[in-house]
LOZA-777541 format. One line per field, with one value per residue (C-alpha): residue number from 1; x, y, z; residue in one letter. Coordinates in steps of 0.05 Angstrom, whole numbers, plus 32768, in hexadecimal, padded with zeros to 4 digits. Example, Ala and Ser with C-alpha at 12.3 -4.5 7.8 and 13.67 -1.06 7.14 Angstrom:
% LOZA-777541
seq <- (1, 2)
X <- (80F6, 8111)
Y <- (7FA6, 7FEB)
Z <- (809C, 808F)
type <- (A, S)
***
This chain:
% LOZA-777541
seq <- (1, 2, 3, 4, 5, 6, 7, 8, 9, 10, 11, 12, 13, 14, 15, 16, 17, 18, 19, 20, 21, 22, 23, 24, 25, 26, 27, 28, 29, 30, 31, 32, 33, 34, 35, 36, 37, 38, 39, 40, 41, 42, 43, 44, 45, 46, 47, 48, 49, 50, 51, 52, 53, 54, 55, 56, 57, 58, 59, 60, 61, 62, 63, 64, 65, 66, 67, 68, 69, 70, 71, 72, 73, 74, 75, 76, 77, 78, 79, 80, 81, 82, 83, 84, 85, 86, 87, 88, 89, 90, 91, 92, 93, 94, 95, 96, 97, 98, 99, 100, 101, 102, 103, 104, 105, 106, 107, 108, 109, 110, 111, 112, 113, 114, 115, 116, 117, 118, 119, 120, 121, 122, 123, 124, 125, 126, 127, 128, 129, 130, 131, 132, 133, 134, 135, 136, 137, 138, 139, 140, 141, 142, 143, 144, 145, 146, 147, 148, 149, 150, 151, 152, 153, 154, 155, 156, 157, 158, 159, 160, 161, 162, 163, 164, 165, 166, 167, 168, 169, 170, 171, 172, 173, 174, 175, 176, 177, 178, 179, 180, 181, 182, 183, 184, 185, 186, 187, 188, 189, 190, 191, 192, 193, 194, 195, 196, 197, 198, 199, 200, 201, 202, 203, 204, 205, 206, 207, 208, 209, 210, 211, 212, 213, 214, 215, 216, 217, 218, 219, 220, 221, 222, 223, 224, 225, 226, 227, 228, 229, 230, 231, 232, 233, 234, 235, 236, 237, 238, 239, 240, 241, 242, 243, 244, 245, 246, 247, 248, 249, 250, 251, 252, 253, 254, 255, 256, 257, 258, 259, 260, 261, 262, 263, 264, 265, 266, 267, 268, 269, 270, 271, 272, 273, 274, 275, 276, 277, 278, 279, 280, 281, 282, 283, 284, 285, 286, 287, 288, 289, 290, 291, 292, 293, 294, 295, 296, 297, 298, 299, 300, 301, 302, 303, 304, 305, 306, 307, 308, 309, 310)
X <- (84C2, 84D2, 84CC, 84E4, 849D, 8490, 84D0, 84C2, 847A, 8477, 84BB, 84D9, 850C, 8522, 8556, 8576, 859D, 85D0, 85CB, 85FC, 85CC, 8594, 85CA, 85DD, 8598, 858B, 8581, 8566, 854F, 8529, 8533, 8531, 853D, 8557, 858C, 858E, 85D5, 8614, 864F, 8687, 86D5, 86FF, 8746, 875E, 87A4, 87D1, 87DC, 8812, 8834, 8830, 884B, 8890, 889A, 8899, 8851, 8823, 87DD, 87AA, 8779, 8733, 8720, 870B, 871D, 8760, 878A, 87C9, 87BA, 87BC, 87D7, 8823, 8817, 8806, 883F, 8871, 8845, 884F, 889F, 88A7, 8870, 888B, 88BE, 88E6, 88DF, 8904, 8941, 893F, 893C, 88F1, 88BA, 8883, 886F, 8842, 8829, 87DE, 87AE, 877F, 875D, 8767, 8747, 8706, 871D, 873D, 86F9, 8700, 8743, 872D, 86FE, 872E, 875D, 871C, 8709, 86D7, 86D2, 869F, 866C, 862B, 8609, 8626, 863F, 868C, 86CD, 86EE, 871D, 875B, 8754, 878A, 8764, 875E, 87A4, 87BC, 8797, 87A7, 87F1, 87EF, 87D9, 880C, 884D, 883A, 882A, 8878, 8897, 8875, 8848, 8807, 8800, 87FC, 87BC, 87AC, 8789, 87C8, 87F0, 881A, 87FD, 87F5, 87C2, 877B, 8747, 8705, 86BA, 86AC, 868C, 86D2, 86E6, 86C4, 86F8, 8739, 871A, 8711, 875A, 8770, 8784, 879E, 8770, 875B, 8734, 874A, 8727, 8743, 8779, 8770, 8782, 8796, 8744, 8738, 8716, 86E4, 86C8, 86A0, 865A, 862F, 85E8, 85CF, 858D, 8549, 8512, 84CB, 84BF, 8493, 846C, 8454, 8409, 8419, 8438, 841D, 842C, 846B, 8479, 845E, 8485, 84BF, 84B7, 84C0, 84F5, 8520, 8505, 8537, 8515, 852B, 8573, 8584, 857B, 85A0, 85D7, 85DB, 85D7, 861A, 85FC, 861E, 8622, 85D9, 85C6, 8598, 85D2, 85AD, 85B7, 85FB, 860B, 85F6, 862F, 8603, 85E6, 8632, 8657, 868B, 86C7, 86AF, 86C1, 86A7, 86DD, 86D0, 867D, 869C, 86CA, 8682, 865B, 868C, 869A, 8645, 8655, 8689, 8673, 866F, 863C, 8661, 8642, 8623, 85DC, 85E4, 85D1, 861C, 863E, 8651, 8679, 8693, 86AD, 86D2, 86EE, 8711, 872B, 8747, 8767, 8782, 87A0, 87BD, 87EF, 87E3, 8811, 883C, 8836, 8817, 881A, 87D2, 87C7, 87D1, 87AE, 8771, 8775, 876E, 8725, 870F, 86ED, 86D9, 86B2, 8694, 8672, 8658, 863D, 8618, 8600, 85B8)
Y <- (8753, 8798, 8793, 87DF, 87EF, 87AB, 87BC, 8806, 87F4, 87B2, 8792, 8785, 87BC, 87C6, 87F1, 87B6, 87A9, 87D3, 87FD, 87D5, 879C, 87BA, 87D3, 8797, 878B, 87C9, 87D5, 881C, 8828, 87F0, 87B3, 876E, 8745, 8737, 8710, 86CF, 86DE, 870B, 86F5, 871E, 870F, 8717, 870D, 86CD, 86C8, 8692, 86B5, 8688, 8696, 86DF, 86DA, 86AD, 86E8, 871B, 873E, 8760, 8744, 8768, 8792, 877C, 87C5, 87CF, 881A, 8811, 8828, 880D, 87CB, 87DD, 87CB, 87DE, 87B4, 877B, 877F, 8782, 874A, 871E, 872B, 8713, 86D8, 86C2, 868E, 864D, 8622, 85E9, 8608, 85F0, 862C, 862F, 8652, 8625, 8652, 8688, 86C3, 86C8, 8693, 86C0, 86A3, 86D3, 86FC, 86E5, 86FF, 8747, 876D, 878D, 87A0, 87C9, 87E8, 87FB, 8818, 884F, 8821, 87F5, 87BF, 87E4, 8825, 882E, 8828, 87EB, 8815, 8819, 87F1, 881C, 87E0, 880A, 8843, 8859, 8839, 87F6, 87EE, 8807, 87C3, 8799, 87B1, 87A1, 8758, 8755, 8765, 873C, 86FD, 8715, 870D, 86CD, 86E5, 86C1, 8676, 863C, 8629, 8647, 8606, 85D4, 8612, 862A, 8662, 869E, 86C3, 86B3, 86DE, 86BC, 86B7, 86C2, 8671, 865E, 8663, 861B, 8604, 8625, 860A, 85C1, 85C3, 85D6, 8619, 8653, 8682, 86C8, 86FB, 873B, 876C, 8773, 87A8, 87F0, 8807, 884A, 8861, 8843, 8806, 87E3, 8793, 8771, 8764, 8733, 871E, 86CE, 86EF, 86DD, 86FF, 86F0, 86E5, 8723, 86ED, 86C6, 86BD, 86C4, 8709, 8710, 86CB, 86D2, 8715, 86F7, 86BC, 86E9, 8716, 86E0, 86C5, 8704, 870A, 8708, 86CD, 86A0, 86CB, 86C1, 8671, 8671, 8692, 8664, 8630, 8642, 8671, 86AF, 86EA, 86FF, 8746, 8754, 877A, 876E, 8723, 8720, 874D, 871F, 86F1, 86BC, 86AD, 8698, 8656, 8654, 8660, 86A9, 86E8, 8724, 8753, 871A, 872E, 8777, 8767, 8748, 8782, 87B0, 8788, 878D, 87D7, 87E5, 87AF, 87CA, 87A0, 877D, 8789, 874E, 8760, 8763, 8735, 8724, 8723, 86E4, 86E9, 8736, 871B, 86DF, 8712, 8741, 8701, 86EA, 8728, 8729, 86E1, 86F6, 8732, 8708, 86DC, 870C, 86FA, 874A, 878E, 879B, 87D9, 87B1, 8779, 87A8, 87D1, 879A, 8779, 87C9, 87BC, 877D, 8787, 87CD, 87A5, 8771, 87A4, 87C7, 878B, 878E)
Z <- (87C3, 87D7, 882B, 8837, 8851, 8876, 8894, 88B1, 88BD, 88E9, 88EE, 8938, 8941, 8904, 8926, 894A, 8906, 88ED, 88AD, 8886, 8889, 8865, 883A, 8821, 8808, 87F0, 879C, 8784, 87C5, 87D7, 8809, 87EA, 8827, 886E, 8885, 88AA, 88C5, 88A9, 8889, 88A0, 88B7, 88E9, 88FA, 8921, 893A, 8966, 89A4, 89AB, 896A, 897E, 89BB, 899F, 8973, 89A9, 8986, 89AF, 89AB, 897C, 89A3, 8998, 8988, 8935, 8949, 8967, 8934, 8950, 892A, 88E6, 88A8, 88C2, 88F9, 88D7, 889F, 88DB, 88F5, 88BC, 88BB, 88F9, 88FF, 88AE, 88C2, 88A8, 88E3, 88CC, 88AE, 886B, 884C, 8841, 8862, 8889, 88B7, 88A1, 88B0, 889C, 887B, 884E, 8810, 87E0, 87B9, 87D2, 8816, 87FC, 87F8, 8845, 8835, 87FD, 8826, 885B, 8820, 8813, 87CE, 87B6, 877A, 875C, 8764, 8786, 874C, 8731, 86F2, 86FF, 8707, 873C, 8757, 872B, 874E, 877C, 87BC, 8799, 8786, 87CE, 87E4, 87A7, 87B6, 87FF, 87FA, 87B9, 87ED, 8825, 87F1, 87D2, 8817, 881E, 885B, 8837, 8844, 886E, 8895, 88D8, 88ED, 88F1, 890E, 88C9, 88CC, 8905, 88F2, 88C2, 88A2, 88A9, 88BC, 8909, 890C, 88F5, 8947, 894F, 8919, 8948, 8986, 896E, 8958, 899D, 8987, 89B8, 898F, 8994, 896C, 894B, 891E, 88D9, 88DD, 88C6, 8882, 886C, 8872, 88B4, 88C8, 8897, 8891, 885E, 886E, 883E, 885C, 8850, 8829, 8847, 880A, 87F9, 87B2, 8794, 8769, 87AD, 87B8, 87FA, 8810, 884F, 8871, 8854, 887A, 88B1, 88B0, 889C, 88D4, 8909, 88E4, 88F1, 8941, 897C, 898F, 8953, 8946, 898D, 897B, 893E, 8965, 898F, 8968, 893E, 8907, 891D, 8923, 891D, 88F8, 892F, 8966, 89A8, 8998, 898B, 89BD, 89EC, 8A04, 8A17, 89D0, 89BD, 89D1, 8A13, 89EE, 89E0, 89FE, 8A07, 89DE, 89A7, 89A6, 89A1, 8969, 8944, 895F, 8939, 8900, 88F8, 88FE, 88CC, 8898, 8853, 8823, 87ED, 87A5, 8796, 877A, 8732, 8703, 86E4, 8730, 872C, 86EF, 86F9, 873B, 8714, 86EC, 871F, 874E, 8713, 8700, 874A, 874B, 8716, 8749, 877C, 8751, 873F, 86FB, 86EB, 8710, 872E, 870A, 86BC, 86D9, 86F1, 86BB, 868F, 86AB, 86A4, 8668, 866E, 86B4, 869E, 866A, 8699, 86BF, 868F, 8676, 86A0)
type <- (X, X, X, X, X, X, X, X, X, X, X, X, X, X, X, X, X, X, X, X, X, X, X, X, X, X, X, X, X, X, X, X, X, X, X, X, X, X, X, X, X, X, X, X, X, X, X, X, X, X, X, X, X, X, X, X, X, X, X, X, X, X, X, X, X, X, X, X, X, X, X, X, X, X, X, X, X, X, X, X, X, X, X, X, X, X, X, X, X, X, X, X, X, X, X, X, X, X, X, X, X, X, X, X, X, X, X, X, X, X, X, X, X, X, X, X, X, X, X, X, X, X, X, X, X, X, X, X, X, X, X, X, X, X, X, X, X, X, X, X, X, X, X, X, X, X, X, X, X, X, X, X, X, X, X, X, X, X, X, X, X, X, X, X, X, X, X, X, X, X, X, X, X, X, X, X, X, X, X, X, X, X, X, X, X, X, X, X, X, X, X, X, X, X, X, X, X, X, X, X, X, X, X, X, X, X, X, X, X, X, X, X, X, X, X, X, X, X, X, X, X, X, X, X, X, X, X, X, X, X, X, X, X, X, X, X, X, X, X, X, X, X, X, X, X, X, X, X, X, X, X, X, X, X, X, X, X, X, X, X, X, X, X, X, X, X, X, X, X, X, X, X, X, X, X, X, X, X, X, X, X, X, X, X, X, X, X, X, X, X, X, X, X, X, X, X, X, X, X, X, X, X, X, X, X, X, X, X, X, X)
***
């Protein structure tokens, strides 16, 4: 069901939730849904391991440009290591599971997977490739790998709730925004997708049921309770609807991930597979078994005609 109206008309603040939300619900103008919480990422690191290379910590700033993608290439060089001796590397840099983690690094390179309109393949343009290329070097020098969780690796792209995982294991944690590419900071933002069917006898209740759902009252609970962070910004602003181990710069690194998501293109009918197609394509540089721009240039067809296939 289309809720733009409900939304404008009779919904608690409807301001309280960043545009990118709505955004990522958004088809032809029209809002399809809310969001029980956002799926975004964010940057963990081992202060430790930072410190025994002799790296400054990340600022918790998204707009600090200082950490960017230099930084963290020089990063990785220095936290990459063979701690043994033997020759062989088993101590690595970053733990990112790619390519289902690239998307925000795409953004930050200015590009996108595909259009607005759902009509293109724009991965192969120059942007694309910048980001495709990036991930492709540090994988080359053996940056990519280990698992932040047992302490092989320094750094790890993942969800915000992942921070009960590092604290569990004891970790000397902290949290970083993802660094800046060459356009400036950018995240991934994907909503868990609350709708009312249109064919529901219903409506109303549902909106009304709906409309509670999505109060401050029941996000602030849900925050609490470990289903974080919340779209609705004066709860997850507040420090008290998160667990001990949080900080305040870490509810500003959520506040501004919230800010700079970008919605991932999801809402087609053939997502699913056109998504299948381009990681594949990716593994496939990631492997360093084809150059990114023959191995994108390749799927070209093959997603164009999933996408126009409505």
């Amino acid at each position: 069901m289309d809720l733009s109206d409900r939304i404008e008309r009779d919904l608690e603040d409807p301001a309280d939730m960043p545009p990118g939300v709505y955004e990522a619900a958004r088809v032809k103008g029209a809002i399809y849904a809310l969001p029980q919480r956002i799926s975004s990422y964010v940057q963990f690191y081992n202060k430790a391991m930072f410190a025994e290379a002799g790296l400054a910590a990340p600022p918790h700033d998204w707009y600090d440009s200082s950490w960017n993608w230099d930084a963290l290439k020089e990063a990785a060089r220095r936290l990459t290591r063979d701690s043994s001796g033997d020759g062989v590397i088993d101590v690595y840099a970053w733990t990112n599971n790619f390519p289902t983690r690239l998307p925000p690094f795409v953004f930050q390179a200015g590009g996108d997977y595909i259009d607005e309109g759902y009509q293109n393949f724009i991965l192969d343009q120059e942007e694309g490739l910048n980001a495709v290329r990036f991930m492709t070097e540090l994988h080359e020098a053996q940056a990519l790998g280990g698992n932040f969780l047992n302490g092989t690796a320094a750094m790890w792209t993942a969800m915000p709730t992942e921070a009960k995982l590092a604290e569990e294991n004891g970790l000397d944690w902290d949290l970083a925004p993802l660094p800046q590419g060459p356009a400036g900071p950018a995240g991934k933002l994907t909503i868990i997708a609350v709708g009312i069917p249109v064919g529901t006898s219903h409506p109303e209740e549902a909106w009304t049921f709906l409309r509670y759902y999505m109060s401050k009252e029941v996000k602030a609970i849900e925050n609490q309770g470990g289903i974080f962070p919340q779209p609705r910004l004066s709860v997850t602003s507040e420090l008290a609807n998160f667990a001990p181990y949080f900080r305040r710069e870490h509810i500003n690194v959520f506040l501004q991930a919230l800010e700079l998501g970008r919605p991932y293109r999801t809402l087609h009918p053939n997502a699913q597979e056109i998504w299948n197609v381009m990681n594949n394509a990716i593994k496939s540089a990631f492997d360093l078994n084809v150059a990114p721009e023959i191995a994108l240039a390749e799927i070209k067809p093959t997603v164009e005609q999933l996408l126009a296939a409505r």
